[in-house]
C-alpha positions in Angstrom: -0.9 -45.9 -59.0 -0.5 -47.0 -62.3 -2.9 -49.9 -63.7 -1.2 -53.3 -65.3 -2.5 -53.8 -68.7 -4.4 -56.8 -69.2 -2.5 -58.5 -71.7 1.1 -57.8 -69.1 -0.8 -59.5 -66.6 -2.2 -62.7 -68.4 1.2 -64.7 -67.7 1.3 -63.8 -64.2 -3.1 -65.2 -64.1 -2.1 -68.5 -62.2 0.0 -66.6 -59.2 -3.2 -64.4 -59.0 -5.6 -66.4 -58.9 -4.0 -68.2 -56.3 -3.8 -64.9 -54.5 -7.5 -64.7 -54.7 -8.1 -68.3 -52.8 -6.1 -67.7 -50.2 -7.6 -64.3 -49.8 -11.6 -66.0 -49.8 -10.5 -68.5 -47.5 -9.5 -66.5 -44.7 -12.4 -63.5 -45.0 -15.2 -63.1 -42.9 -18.5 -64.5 -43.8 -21.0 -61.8 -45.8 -18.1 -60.3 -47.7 -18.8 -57.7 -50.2 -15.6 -57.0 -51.8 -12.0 -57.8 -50.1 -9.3 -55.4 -50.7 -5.4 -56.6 -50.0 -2.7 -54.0 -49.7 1.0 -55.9 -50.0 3.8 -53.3 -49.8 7.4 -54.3 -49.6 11.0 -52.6 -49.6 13.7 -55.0 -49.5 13.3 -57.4 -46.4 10.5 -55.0 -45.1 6.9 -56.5 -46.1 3.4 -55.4 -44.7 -0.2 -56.7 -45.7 -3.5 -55.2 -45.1 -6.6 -57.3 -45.9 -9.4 -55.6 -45.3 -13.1 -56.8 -46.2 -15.8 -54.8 -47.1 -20.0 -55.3 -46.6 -22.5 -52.9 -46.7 -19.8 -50.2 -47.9 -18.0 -50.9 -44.7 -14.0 -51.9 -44.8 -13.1 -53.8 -42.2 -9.6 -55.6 -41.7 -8.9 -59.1 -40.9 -6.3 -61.7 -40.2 -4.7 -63.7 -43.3 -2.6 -66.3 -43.4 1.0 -66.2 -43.7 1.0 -68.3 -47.3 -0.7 -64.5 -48.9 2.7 -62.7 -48.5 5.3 -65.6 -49.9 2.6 -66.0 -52.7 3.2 -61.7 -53.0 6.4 -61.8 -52.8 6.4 -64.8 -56.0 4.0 -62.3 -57.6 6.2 -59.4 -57.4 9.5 -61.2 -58.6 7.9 -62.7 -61.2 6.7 -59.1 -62.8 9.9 -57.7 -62.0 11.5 -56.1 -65.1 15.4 -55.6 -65.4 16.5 -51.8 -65.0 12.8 -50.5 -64.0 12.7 -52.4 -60.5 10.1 -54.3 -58.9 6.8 -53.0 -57.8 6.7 -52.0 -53.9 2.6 -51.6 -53.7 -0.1 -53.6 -55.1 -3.8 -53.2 -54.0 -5.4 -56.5 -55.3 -9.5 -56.1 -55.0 -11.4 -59.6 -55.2 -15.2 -60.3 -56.1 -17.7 -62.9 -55.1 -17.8 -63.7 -58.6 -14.3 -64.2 -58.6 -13.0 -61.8 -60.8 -10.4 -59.8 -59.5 -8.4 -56.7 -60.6 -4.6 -55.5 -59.6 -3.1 -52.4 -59.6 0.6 -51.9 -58.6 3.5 -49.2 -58.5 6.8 -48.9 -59.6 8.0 -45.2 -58.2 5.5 -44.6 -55.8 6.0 -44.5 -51.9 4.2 -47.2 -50.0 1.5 -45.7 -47.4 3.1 -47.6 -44.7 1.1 -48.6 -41.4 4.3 -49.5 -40.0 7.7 -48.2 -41.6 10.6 -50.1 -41.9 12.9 -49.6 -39.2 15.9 -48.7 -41.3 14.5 -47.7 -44.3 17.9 -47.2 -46.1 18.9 -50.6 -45.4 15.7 -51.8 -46.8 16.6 -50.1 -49.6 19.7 -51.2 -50.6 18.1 -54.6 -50.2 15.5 -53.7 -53.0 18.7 -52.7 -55.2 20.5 -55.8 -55.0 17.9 -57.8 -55.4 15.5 -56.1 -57.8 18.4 -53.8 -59.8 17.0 -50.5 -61.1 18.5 -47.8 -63.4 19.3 -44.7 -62.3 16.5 -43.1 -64.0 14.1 -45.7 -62.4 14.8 -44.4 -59.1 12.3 -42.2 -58.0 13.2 -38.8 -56.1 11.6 -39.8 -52.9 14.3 -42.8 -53.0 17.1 -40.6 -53.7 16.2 -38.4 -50.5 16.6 -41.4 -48.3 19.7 -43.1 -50.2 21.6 -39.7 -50.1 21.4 -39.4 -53.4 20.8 -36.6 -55.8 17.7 -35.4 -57.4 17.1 -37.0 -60.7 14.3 -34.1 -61.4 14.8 -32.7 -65.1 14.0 -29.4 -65.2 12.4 -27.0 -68.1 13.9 -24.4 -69.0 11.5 -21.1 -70.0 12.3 -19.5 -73.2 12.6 -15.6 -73.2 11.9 -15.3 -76.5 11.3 -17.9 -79.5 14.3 -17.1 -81.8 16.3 -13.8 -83.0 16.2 -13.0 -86.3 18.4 -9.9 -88.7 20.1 -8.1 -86.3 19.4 -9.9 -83.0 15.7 -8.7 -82.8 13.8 -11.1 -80.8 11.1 -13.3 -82.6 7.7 -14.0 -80.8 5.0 -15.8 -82.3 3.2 -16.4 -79.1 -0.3 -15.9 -78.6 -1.1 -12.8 -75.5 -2.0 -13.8 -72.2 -6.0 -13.0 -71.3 -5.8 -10.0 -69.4 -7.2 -11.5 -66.2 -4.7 -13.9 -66.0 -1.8 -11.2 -65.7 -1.9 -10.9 -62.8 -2.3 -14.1 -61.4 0.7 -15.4 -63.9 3.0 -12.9 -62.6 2.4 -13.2 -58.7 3.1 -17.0 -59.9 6.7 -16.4 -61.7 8.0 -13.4 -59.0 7.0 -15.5 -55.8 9.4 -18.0 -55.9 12.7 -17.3 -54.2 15.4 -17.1 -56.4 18.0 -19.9 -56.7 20.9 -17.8 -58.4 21.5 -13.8 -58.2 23.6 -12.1 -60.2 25.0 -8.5 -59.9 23.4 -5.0 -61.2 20.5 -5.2 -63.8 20.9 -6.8 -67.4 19.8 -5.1 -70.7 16.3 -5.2 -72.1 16.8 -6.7 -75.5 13.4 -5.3 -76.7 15.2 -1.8 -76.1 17.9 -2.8 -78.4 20.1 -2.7 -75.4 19.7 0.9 -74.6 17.8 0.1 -71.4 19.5 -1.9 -68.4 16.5 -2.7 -65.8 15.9 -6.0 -66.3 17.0 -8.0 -62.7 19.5 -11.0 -63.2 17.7 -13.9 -61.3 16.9 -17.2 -62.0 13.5 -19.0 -60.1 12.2 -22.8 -60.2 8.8 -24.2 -59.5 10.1 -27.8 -59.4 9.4 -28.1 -62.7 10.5 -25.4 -64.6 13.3 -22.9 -64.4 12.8 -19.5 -65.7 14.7 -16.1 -66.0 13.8 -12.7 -64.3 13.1 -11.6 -67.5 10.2 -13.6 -68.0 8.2 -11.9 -65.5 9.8 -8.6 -66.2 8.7 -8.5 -70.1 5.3 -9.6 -69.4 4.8 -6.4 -66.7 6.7 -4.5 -69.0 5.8 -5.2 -73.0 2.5 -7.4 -72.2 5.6 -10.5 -73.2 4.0 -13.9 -72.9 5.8 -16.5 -71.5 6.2 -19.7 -74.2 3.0 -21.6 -74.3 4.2 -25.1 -72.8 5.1 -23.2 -69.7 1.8 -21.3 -69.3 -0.5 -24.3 -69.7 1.9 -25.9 -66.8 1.7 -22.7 -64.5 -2.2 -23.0 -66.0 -2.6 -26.6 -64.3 -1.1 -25.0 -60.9 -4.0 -22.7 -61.0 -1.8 -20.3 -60.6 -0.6 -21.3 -57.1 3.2 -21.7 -56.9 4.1 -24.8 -54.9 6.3 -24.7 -52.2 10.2 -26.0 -53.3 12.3 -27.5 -50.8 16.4 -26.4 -49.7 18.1 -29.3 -52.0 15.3 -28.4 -55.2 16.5 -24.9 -55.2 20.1 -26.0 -54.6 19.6 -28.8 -57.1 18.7 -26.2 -60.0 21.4 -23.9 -59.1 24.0 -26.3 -59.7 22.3 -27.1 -63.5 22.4 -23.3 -64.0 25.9 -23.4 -62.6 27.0 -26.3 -65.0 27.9 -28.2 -61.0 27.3 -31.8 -59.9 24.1 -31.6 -58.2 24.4 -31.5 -54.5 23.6 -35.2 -52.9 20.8 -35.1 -50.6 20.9 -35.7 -46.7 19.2 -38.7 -45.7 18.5 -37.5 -42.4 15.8 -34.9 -44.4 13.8 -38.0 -45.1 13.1 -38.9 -42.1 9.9 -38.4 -40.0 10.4 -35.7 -37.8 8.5 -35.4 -33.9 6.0 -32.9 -35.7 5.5 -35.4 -38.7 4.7 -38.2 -36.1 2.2 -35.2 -34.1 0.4 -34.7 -36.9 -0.1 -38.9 -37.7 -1.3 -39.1 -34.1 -3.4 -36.5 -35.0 -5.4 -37.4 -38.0 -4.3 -41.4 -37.7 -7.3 -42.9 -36.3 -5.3 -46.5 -36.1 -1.4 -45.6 -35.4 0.8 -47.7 -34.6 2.2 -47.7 -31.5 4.5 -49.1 -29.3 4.0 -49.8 -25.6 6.6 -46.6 -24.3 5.0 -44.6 -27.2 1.7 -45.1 -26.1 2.4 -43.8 -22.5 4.0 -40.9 -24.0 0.5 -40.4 -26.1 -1.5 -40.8 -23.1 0.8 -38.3 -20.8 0.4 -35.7 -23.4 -3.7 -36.3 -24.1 -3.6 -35.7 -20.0 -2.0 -32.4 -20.3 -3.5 -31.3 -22.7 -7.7 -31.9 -21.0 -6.0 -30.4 -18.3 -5.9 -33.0 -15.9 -3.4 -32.0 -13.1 -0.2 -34.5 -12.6 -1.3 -35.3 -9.1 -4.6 -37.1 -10.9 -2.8 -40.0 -12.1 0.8 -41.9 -12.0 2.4 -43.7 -15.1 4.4 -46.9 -14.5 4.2 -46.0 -10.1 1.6 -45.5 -7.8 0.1 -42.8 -5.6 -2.6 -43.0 -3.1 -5.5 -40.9 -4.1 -4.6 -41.2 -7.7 -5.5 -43.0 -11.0 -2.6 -45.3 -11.9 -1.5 -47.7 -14.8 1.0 -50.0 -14.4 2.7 -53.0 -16.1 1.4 -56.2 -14.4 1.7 -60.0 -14.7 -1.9 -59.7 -16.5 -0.4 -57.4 -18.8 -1.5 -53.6 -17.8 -3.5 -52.4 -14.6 -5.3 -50.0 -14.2 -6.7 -48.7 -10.8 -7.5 -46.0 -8.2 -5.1 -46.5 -5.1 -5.9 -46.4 -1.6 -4.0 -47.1 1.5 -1.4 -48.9 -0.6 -4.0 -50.7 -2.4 -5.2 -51.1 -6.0 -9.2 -50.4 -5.9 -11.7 -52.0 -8.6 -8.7 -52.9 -10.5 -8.8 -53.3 -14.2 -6.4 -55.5 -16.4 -5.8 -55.3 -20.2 -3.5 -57.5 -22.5 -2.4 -54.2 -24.5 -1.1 -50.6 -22.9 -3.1 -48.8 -25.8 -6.4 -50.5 -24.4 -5.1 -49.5 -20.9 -4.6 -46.2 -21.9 -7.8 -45.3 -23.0 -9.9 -46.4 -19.7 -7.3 -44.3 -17.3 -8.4 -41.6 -19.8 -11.5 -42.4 -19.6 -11.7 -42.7 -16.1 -10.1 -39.3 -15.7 -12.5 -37.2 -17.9 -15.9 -38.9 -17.0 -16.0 -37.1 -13.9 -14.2 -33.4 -13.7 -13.5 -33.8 -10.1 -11.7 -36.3 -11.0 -9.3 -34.2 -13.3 -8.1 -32.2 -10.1 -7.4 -35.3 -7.7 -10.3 -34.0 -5.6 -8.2 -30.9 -4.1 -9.7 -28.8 -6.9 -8.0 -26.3 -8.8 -5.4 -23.9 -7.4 -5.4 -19.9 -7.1 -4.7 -18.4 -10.6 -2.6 -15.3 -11.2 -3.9 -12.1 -12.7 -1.5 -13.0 -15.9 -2.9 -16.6 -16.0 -6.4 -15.5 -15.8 -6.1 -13.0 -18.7 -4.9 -16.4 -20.5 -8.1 -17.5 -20.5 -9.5 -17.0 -24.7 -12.8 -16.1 -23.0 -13.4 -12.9 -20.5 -16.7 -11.7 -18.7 -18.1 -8.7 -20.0 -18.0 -5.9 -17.7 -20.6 -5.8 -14.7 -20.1 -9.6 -14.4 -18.0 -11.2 -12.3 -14.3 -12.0 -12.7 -12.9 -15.3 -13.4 -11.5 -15.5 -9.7 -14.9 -16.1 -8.7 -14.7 -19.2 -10.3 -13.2 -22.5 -9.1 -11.8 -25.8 -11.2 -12.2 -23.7 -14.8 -12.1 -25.7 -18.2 -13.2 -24.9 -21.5 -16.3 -26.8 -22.9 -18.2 -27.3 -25.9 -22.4 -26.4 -24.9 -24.2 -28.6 -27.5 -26.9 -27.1 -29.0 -30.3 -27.4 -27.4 -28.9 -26.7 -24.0 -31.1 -24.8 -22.0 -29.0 -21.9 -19.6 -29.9 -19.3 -17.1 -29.2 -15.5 -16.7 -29.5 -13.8 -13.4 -29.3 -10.0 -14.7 -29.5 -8.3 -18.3 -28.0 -9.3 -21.6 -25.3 -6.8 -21.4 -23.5 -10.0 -19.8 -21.9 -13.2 -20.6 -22.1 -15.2 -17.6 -24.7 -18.0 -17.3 -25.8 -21.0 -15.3 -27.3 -24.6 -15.3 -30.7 -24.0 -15.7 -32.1 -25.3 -12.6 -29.3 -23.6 -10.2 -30.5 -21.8 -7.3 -30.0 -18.2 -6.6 -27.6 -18.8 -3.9 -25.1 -21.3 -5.3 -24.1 -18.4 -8.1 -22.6 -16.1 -5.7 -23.8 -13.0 -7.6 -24.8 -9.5 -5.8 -28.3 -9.9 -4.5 -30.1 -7.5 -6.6 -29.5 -10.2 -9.6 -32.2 -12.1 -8.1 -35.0 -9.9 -9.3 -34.1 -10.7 -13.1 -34.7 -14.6 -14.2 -34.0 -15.7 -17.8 -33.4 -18.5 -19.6 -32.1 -19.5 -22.8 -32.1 -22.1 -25.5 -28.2 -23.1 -27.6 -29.5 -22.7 -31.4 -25.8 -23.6 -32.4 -22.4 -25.5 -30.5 -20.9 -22.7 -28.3 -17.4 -23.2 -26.5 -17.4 -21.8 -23.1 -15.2 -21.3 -20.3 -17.0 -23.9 -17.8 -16.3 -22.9 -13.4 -17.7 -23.7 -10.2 -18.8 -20.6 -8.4 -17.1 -19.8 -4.8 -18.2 -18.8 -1.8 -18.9 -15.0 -2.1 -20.8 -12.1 0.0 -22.6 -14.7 2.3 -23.8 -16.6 -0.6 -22.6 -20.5 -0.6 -21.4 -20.5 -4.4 -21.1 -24.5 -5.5 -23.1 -23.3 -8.9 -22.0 -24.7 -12.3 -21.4 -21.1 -14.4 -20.4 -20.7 -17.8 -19.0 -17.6 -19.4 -20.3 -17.4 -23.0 -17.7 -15.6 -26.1 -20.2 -12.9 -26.1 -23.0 -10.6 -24.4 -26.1 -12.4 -24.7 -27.5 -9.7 -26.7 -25.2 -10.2 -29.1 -25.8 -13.9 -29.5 -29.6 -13.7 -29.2 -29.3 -11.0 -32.5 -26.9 -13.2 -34.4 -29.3 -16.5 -33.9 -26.8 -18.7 -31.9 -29.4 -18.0 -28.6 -33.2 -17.7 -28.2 -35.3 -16.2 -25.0 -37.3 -18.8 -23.4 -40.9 -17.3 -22.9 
C-alpha cells in the first residue's frame, strides 16, 4: 500500500485529525495503539477499528460519524483521472500523532464483500472517474474488461550489423544459473505455435531447428529462440529480462487462460479478448479455503448451518446424532426459536436442559460441542455399524500382522495421542495395537496367551492413531479402549517417538 507523502497530506490535516477524536472517543480504556481499516467501492463501505494493548489487537464498536468523516476524507484526496483511494489504514497514538496510508489500485481485504461488486463499481466510476490506465487489472476482471497489462518483449539479439550478423554485447550467464534460467523460459505453456522449425540465424541460416513459439510470464513475452540459443550457443537472454526472471528466483509463476490469451492477441496485432466477469468471482472452493484459515468469517445464519452440517461429517458424527432446523427423539437438535436459536437433547417430544443463543453461529458451536465432548455421543448411543472388508481397508492405519483386525473393534475414529501418554502392550513389539494403560486383561479381547507379556509405554512425540472399543471376543467381555499405532512398536521405540517404561 502505497504511503501519502507528508506534504500531500498537510491540506487534508483538519479531516484527520478529526478522524483521530472520533477514533479515541469510542476506544477501550488502556489503549496502546488503535488501528482503523475504512474500505469502500462505490456505495459499498466497511470499517474495522481495532485497538491494540499489550501487543494485542482487539476490535471495537465506533460510531457512525467515523465513516461519513472517511468518506469526506477520501473525496477530498480524490485526484481527477487516477480515482479515489478504496483502503486506508489510519494508526493513532496516545500522543496523538497519527499516520495514514492509503491505496489507489489495490484490492480491499474485505471482511464482508459487496454483494454485487460490479455494481459497486460502476458506482466508484461515476463518481470518482478514473482513466483507463488507472484501472487496475483486478478491476478489469470484474468489469469485463480487458487486461491493461503491458508486456516486455525479450530481445533475441541486440542489433544486426554488415550482413545480418547478429550483435551481442551481453555479458554470459554464471554457469549455475543455466539451468535454473532455462527450466524458467521452457516451462511456460506457449501462447502462439507456429508451423515446422525456424532458421538459426547464428548458422547463417543453414540450420532450421529452432521451434516457432512464443511464452509469457505475465510480464514478459519471449521467443523459442531465447531458450534455444542459450542451450545451444551459451546465448544470454538481454540483461533487463534476466534480473526480472532473477527476482522470480527462477520460479515461473503461474499465468491464467485470459493472460495467455491476452498476449496472443498483442503478438497477433488483435483487440485483446475482454475478460469474463464471472472468473472474478469467489468460487465454493475459494469460500472452503476462507472457512478454512478465516478465524472470524463472516457468516450468514443458512450459511452457518451449512458450516456446521459439514464440521459434523467430517468428526464423523453419524446423521442420526443430531437434526438441523427439526427434531428427533434421542438426538441433539438446533432450532430457530422465539429466543433466537435452541439448542437441546429431545426426549419424549421434549426439549431437555435446553440452551438458547441470540446468534446461530454461537448455537452452532455448543451442538458441536455437545457432540464431540463425549464419543458416544457421536453414534446416537447405537454405536457404530458393521464395516465392509473394502471400508475397513479405508482405514490410513492397519494392524501389523499377529494383531487383531479392525473388526474387532467397535465405534473407530482417528485421534491425535498427545505426547506424554502413557499406553499398554499385551504381547511383543512386532505389533501396533495398544491400550489405556490401566485396562484389564479381559476388556481387550485378545488370545489368552497375551496375558503373560505386560508393557507399557510413554508418547515422546503427538501420534495419530486409529482409536476402537474392543468387542466381545473368545469368552473375553471386550469394552477396552484400543489404539492401533502407524507402526510396530519396535519401530517407534528405535526412532524415539516411544520409550519402555521400566
Amino acid at each position: 500500500m502505497g504511503r501519502e507523502a507528508t506534504a500531500t497530506m498537510e491540506p487534508h490535516r483538519p479531516l484527520l485529525v478529526q478522524v483521530g477524536t472520533l477514533a479515541r472517543a469510542d476506544a477501550p480504556a488502556g489503549w496502546e495503539r488503535i488501528e482503523l481499516h475504512f474500505r469502500q467501492i462505490g456505495d459499498h463501505t466497511e470499517l474495522e477499528p481495532i485497538a491494540f494493548t499489550r501487543g494485542s489487537g482487539r476490535g471495537y464498536p465506533a460510531s457512525a460519524g467515523l465513516t461519513e468523516v472517511f468518506g469526506e476524507l477520501r473525496a477530498a484526496m480524490y485526484e481527477p483521472g487516477k480515482g479515489a483511494w478504496l483502503h486506508a489504514r489510519y494508526a493513532l497514538h496516545p500522543s496523538g500523532e497519527f499516520d495514514i496510508d492509503v491505496s489507489t489500485t489495490t484490492r480491499p481485504g474485505w471482511r464482508t464483500p459487496p454483494d454485487d461488486l460490479i455494481a459497486a463499481l460502476e458506482i466508484e466510476l461515476k463518481a470518482f472517474p478514473r482513466e483507463p490506465e488507472h484501472l487496475p487489472d483486478w478491476w478489469r476482471r470484474a468489469a469485463g474488461l480487458p487486461l491493461g497489462t503491458k508486456f516486455r518483449h525479450a530481445r533475441v539479439v541486440d542489433s544486426y550489423g554488415d550482413s545480418d550478423a547478429p550483435v551481442m554485447g551481453r555479458p554470459p550467464v554464471p554457469e549455475d544459473e543455466v539451468p535454473a534460467l532455462l527450466r524458467y523460459l521452457e516451462r511456460q505453456p506457449a501462447v502462439l505455435v507456429g508451423s515446422g522449425l525456424g532458421p538459426d540465424i547464428f548458422s547463417g541460416g543453414i540450420e532450421s531447428d529452432v521451434p516457432e513459439s512464443y511464452h509469457t510470464d505475465g510480464t514478459w513475452i519471449w521467443h523459442a529462440s531465447v531458450p534455444h540459443y542459450l542451450r545451444k550457443y551459451g546465448t544470454p537472454p538481454e540483461p533487463d529480462f534476466l534480473a526480472h526472471v532473477r527476482d522470480q528466483d527462477f520460479q515461473p509463476p503461474y499465468v491464467d487462460k485470459l493472460t495467455r490469451r491476452t498476449a496472443a492477441a498483442d503478438l497477433l496485432g488483435r483487440p485483446r479478448p475482454k475478460a469474463d466477469p464471472g472468473e472474478a468471482l469467489p468460487t465454493s472452493g475459494d469460500i472452503a479455503a476462507e472457512l478454512e484459515t478465516s478465524t472470524e468469517p463472516s457468516l450468514e445464519d443458512p450459511a452457518v448451518l451449512v458450516v456446521l452440517a459439514q464440521r459434523l461429517a467430517e468428526h464423523g458424527i453419524r446423521p442420526e446424532a443430531y437434526r438441523l432446523a427439526s427434531r428427533a427423539d434421542g438426538a441433539w437438535c438446533l432450532n430457530p426459536a422465539e429466543r433466537g436459536w435452541e439448542v437441546a437433547h429431545y426426549a419424549d417430544g421434549v426439549p431437555v436442559r435446553a440452551r438458547y443463543f441470540e446468534r446461530a453461529e454461537d448455537a452452532a458451536q455448543h451442538l458441536l460441542g455437545a457432540l464431540l465432548l463425549h464419543p458416544a455421543r457421536m453414534t446416537g448411543g447405537t454405536g457404530t455399524p458393521l464395516e465392509t472388508s473394502a471400508e475397513l481397508a479405508d482405514w490410513p492405519i492397519q494392524p501389523a500382522e499377529g494383531d487383531p483386525p479392525l473388526t474387532l473393534l467397535r465405534d473407530k475414529r482417528l485421534v491425535r495421542l498427545p505426547s506424554g501418554t502413557v499406553v499398554l502392550r499385551f504381547g511383543g513389539e512386532r505389533g501396533n495395537l495398544v491400550h489405556h494403560d490401566e485396562t484389564r486383561f479381559p476388556a481387550t479381547s485378545l488370545p489368552i496367551e497375551r496375558d503373560r507379556e505386560e508393557r507399557r509405554y510413554r508418547l515422546r512425540r503427538t501420534l495419530v492413531a486409529v482409536l476402537g472399543i474392543a468387542v466381545p471376543w473368545a469368552n473375553l467381555p471386550g469394552g477396552g479402549v484400543a489404539y492401533v499405532l502407524p507402526k510396530p512398536l519396535g519401530e517407534h521405540v528405535a526412532d524415539g517417538s516411544l520409550e519402555r517404561i521400566e
